[in-house]
C-alpha positions, 0 to 999 in steps of 0.5 A, a space after each residue: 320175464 316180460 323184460 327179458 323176452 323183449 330184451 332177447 327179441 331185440 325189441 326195443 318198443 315192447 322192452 319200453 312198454 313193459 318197463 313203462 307198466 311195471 314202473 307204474 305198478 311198483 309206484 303204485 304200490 310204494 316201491 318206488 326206487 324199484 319202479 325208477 330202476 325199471 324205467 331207468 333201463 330204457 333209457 339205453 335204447 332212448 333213441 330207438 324209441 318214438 316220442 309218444 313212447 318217450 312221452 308214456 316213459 316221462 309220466 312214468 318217470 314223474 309219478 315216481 319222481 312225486 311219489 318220493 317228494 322230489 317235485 323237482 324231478 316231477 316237474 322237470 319229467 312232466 315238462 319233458 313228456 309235454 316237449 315228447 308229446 309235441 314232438 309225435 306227429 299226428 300219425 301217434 294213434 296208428 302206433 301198434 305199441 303207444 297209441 294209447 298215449 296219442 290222446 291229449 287227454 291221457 297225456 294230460 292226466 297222466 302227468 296232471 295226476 303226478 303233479 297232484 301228488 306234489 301239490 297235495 304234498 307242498 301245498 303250494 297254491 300257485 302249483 296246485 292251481 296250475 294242477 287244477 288248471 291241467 286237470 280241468 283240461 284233461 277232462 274236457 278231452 275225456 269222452 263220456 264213456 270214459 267214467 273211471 278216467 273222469 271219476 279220477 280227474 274230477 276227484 283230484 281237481 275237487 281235492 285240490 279245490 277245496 285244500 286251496 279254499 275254494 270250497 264252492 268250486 270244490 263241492 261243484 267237482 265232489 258232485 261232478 266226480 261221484 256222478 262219475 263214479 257210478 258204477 265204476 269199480 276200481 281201487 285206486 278210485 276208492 283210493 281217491 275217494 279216501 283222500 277226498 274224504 280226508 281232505 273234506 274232514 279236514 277243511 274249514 269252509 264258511 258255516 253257510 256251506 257246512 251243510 254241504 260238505 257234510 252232505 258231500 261227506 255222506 256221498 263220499 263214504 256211500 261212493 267208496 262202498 260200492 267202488 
């Protein structure tokens, strides 16, 4: 309905952001080649659209791309959206429609989190410490109040850590994510926190630090209680 109103407004900017939310709800729910056909009908008004609402298209774009195991497609997106993002100009932030999106740190974690789910995925270890490396950026622009955005950030750098083998590092970034999370309720951190889990039963550290990914697994399981 959305769509169709600002289809019959001739409103190119919230036609883009409409498609932009609905593509990333139909990812998240698995219907990703509904969410690529969303997204795809921007694209006929692509020149109409500044190049910060290009960028927030291209993160759409490369989620969905990750979801369906085309890492390819997702890399090319991300690389697309980081060109867009160079290209907006420092005036971004006053964009009634993507100002949203003029904040480094949101472009930064939102194509950091598409790329995760390839790296997850391929376990490519030159991939996920590019990601981890993306990631770890992000966060730093995250500010303090910020909790549900650094919880997730942080979460996704300690699962790429541990999956690569550095276990020490992995467990430094499960502590920082869970301090995070407090007091944030949001499924799809609870979501996070899971594979987290997954991720930490299935590795094979060093027996001096088995202590501490059990301690880290007991934190995790009461964290995605209260989430």
């Amino acid at each position: 309905m959305a769509m169709q109103l600002a289809t019959e407004a001739e409103d190119v900017q919230q036609r883009a952001h409409t498609a932009t939310t609905l593509g990333r709800h139909l990812t998240y729910v698995g219907q990703v080649s509904d969410a690529l056909d969303v997204i795809g009908l921007v694209h006929s008004d692509w020149r109409g659209i500044p190049p910060l609402g290009r960028a927030a298209v291209r993160i759409v774009e490369a989620r969905a791309y990750a979801k369906s195991h085309d890492s390819q497609a997702c890399i090319r997106a991300v690389a697309q959206c980081d060109e867009e993002f160079a290209a907006s100009g420092l005036d971004g932030a006053e964009d009634p429609v993507w100002g949203y999106y003029a904040d480094a740190g949101q472009i930064l974690g939102d194509a950091g989190h598409a790329l995760f789910d390839i790296a997850m995925a391929t376990h490519d270890r030159q991939q996920m410490a590019m990601t981890i490396s993306r990631l770890q950026s992000a966060y730093s622009y995250h500010p303090m109040g910020a909790a549900r955005s650094r919880a997730l950030t942080m979460i996704r750098i300690a699962c790429l850590q541990v999956r690569n083998g550095n276990f020490a590092s992995g467990l430094n970034s499960v502590r920082a994510g869970l301090t995070d999370a407090r007091g944030v309720h949001s499924s799809r951190l609870r979501d996070d926190l899971r594979v987290l889990d997954s991720v930490l039963a299935n590795s094979d550290p060093e027996p001096s630090l088995a202590g501490e990914l059990a301690a880290a697994r007991a934190h995790v399981a009461e964290c995605v209680r209260q989430v």
